[in-house]
C-alpha positions, 0 to 999 in steps of 0.5 A: 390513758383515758379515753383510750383503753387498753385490752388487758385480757381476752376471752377469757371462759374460765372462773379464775381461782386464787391465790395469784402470785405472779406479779406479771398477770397484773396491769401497772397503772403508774401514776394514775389516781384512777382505773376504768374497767370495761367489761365485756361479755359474750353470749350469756356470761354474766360475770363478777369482777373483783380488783385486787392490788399487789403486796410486795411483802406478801407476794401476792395479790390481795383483796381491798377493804372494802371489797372491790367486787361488781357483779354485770347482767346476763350478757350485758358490758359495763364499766367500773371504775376504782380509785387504783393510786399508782398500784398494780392491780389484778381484775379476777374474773369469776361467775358465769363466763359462757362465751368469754369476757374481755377486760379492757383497762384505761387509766386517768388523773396523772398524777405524780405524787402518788 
């Protein structure tokens, strides 16, 4: 819960490639209204990140409408935040991953009714 973060995933130099279908490689995010994402790259990653949310009936992670994708600077962190209502979510990591990026996750707004 906000202000603390979570690391969600690490290292990671690979573009990630879809479809995601394992349930598990999202992060919950309970009753939380909102999710803040840092990201952080090493060396000359500059990368994109997309958030994608868990279709039970469909079996996989599938992309918002609009699109939630953000795309950081040539080695610069940045946060980005996503309005997550309660959903598991997935942050696909693509572009240039040079070093490795870290994602850290933190949720805010508890709120019971979603």
């Amino acid at each position: 819960m906000a202000p603390d973060y979570a690391l969600y995933r690490e290292g990671v130099a690979a573009a990630d490639s879809g479809p995601y279908s394992i349930k598990e490689h999202g992060v919950n995010m309970g009753d939380y209204r909102f999710a803040h994402i840092q990201v952080l790259p090493a060396g000359t990653a500059t990368p994109t990140i997309r958030v994608m949310f868990w279709s039970e009936k469909a079996g996989q992670f599938i992309r918002a409408e609009p699109d939630l994708t953000v795309t950081g600077a040539l080695g610069a962190p940045f946060e980005y935040t996503v309005e997550c209502r309660g959903r598991i979510m997935l942050v696909e990591l693509t572009g240039t991953l040079t070093g490795g990026v870290d994602v850290l996750v933190s949720g805010h707004s508890l709120d019971h009714t979603v």
